[in-house]
C-alpha beads as a LAMMPS data file, in Angstrom:
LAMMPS data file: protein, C-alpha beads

187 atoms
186 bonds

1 atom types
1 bond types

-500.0 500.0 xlo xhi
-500.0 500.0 ylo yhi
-500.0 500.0 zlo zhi

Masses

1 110.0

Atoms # bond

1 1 1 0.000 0.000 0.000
2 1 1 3.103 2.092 0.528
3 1 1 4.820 1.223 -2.493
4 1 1 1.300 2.394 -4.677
5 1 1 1.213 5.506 -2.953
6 1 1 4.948 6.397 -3.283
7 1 1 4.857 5.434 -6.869
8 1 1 1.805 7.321 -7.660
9 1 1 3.478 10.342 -6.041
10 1 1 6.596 10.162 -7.840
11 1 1 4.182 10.097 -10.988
12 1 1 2.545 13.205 -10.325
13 1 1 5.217 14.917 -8.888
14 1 1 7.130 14.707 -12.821
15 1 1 3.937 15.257 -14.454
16 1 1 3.331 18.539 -12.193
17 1 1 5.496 21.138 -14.719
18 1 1 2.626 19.469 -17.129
19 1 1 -0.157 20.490 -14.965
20 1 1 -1.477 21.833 -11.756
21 1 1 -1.250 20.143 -8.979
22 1 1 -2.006 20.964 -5.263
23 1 1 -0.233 19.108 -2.378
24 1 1 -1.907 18.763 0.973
25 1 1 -1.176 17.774 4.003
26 1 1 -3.270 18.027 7.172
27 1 1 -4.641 16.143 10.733
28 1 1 -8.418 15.853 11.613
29 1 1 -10.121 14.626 14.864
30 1 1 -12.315 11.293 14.671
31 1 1 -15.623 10.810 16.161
32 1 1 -15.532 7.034 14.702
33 1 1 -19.103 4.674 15.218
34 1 1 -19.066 1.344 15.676
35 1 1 -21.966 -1.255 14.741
36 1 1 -20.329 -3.983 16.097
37 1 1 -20.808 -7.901 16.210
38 1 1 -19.092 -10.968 16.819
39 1 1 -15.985 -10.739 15.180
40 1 1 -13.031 -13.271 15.321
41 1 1 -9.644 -11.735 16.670
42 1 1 -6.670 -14.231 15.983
43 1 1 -3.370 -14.647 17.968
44 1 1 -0.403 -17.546 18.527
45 1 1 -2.637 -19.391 20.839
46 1 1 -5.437 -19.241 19.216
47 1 1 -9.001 -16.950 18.143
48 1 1 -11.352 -15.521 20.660
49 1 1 -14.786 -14.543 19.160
50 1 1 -15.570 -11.273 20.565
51 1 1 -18.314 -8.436 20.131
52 1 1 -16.718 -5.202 21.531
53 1 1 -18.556 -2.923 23.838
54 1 1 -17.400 0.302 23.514
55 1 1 -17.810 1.600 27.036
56 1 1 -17.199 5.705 26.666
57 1 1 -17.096 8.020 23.128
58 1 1 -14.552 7.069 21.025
59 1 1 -12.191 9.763 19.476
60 1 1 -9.215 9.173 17.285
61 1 1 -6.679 11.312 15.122
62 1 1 -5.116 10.919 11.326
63 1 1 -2.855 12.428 9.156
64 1 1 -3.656 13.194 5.563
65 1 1 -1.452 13.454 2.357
66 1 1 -3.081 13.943 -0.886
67 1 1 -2.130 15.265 -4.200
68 1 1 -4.939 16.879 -6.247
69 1 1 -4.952 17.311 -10.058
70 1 1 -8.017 19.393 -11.609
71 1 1 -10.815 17.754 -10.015
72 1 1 -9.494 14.726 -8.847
73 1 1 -7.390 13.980 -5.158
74 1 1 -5.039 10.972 -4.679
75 1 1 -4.927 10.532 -1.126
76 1 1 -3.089 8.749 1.882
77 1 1 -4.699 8.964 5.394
78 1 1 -3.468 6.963 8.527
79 1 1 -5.461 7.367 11.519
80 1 1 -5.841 5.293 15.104
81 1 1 -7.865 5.831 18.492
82 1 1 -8.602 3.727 21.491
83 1 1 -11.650 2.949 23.530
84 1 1 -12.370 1.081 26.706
85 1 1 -14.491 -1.742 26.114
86 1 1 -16.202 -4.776 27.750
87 1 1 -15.342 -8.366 26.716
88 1 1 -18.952 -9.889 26.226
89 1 1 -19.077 -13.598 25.566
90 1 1 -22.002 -16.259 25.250
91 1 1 -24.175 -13.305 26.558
92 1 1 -21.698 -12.825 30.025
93 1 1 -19.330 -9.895 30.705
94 1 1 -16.258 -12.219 31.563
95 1 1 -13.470 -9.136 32.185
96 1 1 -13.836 -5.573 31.767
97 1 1 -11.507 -2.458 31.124
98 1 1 -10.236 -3.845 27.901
99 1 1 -8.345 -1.238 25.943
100 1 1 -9.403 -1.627 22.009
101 1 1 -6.855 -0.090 19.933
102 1 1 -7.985 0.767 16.196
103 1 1 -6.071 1.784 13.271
104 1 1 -6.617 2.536 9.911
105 1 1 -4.645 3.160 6.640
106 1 1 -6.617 4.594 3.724
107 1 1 -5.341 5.131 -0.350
108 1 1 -8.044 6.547 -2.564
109 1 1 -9.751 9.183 -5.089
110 1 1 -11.836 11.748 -4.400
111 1 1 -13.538 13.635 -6.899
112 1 1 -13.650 17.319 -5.301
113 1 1 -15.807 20.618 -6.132
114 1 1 -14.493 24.056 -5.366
115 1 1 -15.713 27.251 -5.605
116 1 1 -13.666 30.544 -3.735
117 1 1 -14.994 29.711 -0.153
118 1 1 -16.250 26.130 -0.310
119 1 1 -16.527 22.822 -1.489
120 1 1 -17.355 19.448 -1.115
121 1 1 -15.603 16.059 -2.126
122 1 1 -17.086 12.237 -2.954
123 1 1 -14.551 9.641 -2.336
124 1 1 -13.405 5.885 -2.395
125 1 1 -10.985 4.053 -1.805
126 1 1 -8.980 0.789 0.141
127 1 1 -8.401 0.832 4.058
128 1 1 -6.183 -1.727 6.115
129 1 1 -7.817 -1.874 9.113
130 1 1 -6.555 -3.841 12.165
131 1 1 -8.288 -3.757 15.725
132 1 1 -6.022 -5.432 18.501
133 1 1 -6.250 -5.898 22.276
134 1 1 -4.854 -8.026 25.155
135 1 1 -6.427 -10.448 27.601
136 1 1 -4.337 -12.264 30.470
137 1 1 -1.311 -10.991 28.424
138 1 1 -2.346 -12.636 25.473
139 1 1 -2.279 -10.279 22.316
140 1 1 -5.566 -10.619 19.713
141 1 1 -5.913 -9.428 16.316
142 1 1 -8.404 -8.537 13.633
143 1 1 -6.759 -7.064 10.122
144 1 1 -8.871 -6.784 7.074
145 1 1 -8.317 -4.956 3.393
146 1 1 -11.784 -3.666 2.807
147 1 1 -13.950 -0.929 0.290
148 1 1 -14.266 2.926 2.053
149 1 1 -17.019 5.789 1.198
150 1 1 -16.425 9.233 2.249
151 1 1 -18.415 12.401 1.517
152 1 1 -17.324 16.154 2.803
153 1 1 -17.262 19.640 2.654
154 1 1 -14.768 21.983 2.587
155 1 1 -14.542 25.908 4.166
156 1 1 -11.792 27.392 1.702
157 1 1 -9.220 30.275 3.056
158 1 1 -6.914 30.364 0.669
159 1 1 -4.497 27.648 0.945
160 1 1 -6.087 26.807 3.796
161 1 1 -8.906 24.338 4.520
162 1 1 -11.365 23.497 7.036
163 1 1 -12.760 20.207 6.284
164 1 1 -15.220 18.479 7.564
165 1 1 -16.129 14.454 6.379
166 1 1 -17.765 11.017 6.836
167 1 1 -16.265 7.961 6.079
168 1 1 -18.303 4.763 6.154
169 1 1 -17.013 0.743 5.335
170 1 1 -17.717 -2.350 6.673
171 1 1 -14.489 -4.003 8.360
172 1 1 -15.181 -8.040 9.366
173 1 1 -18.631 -8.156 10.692
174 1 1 -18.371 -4.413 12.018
175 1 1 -20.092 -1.526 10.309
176 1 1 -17.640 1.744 11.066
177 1 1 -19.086 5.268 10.071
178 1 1 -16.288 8.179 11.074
179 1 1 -17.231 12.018 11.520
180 1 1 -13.976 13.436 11.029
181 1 1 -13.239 17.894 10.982
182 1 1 -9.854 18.935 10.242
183 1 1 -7.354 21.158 8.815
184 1 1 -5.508 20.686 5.910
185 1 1 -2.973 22.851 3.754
186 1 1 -3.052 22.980 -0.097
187 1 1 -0.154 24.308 -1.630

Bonds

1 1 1 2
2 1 2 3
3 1 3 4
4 1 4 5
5 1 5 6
6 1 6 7
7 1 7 8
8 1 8 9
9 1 9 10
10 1 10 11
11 1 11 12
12 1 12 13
13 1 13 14
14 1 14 15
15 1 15 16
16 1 16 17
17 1 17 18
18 1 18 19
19 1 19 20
20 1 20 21
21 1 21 22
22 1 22 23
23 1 23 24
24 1 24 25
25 1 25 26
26 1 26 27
27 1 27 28
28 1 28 29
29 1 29 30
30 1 30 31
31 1 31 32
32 1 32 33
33 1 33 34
34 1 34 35
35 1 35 36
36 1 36 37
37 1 37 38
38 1 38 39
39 1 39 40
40 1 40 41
41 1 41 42
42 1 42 43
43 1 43 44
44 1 44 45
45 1 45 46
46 1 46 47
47 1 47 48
48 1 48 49
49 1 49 50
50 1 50 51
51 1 51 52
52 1 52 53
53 1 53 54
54 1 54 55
55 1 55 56
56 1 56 57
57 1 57 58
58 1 58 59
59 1 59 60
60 1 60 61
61 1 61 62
62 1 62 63
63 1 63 64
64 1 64 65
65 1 65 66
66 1 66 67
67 1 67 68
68 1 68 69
69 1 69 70
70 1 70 71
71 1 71 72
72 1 72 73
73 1 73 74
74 1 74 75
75 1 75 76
76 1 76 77
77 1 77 78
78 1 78 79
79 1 79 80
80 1 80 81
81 1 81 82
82 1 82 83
83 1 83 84
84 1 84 85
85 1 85 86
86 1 86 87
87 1 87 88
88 1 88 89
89 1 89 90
90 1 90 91
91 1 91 92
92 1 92 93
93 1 93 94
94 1 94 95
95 1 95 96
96 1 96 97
97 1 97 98
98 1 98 99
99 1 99 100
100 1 100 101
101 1 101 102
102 1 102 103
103 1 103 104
104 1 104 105
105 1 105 106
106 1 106 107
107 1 107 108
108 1 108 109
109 1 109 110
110 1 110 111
111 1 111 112
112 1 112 113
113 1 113 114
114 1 114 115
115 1 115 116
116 1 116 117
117 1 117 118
118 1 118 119
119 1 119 120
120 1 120 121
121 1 121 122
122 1 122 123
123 1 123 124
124 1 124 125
125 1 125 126
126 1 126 127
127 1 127 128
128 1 128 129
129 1 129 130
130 1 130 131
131 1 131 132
132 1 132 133
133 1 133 134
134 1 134 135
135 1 135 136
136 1 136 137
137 1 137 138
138 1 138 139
139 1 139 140
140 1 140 141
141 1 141 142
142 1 142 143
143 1 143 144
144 1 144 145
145 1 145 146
146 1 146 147
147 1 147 148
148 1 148 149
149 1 149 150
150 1 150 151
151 1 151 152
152 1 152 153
153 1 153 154
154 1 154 155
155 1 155 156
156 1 156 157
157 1 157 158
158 1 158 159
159 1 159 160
160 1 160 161
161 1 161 162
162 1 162 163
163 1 163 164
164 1 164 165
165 1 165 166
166 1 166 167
167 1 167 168
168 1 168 169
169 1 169 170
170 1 170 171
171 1 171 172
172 1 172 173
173 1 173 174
174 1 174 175
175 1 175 176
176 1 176 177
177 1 177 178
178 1 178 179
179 1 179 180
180 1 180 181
181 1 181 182
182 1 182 183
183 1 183 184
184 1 184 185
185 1 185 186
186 1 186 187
């Protein structure tokens, strides 16, 4: 996933004398939302099936590179947050203050509108997403490739933006929808 985004930016970045292209970089805060289920979380001794209880609001951070030619935005996000949860199996809480510890790494295309003060962008893409925790010192782990939607607007100042998004995919048997509002710099 590295490799494709490295190569694509080496790509645009000798095509840019061509044409214009914008570079951005920025961070958002997370207000992720999770439909969860019984998912299966693997590790060396063995799986644990486990629906997650999230147990307070969950908020999270990422960091966003993208590259943006004419109307379309190439972009790399990486983002992770943490949540207390309670382990919940065959209907009985067996332990409780489990840490969950999400992360997410997202390449895709958005196809963005601008106008002098605002905007809005449609996007897809490809996010590896992995959700690990430990029990009695044991570590467990969920990792999945899997489709992403995202829809947003934009406040423009100049070379500055304030954005704000959702992002919605289905990772395992989880549903995940992400409010996310952010800065990012386009230069």
């Amino acid at each position: 996933m590295y490799r494709a985004f490295v190569s694509l930016f080496i790509v645009f970045s000798l095509a840019s004398n061509l044409m214009a292209l914008d570079l951005q970089v920025g961070t958002k805060r997370l207000k992720p939302y999770i439909d969860s289920q019984k998912q299966e979380y693997e590790s060396k001794s063995g799986t644990l099936t486990y629906k997650p209880n999230p147990t307070s609001t969950i908020y999270g951070t990422s960091v966003y590179l993208g590259a943006q030619m004419d109307e379309w935005a190439y972009i790399y996000e990486t983002s992770e947050w943490e949540y207390p949860s309670e382990l919940t199996q065959t209907g009985a809480t067996t332990a409780t203050n489990i840490t969950m510890t999400n992360k997410e790494t997202k390449l895709g295309v958005n196809y963005v509108q601008e106008r002098e003060l605002a905007g809005y962008h449609l996007g897809l893409g490809f996010a590896n997403y992995e959700e690990s925790f430990t029990l009695e010192g044991v570590n467990y782990k969920f990792t999945t490739t899997t489709p992403y939607l995202r829809i947003g607007l934009d406040l423009i100042f100049g070379m500055l933006h304030v954005r704000a998004d959702q992002t919605q995919m289905q990772a395992g048997e989880h549903n995940l929808k992400t409010n996310a509002i952010g800065i990012i710099f386009s230069f």
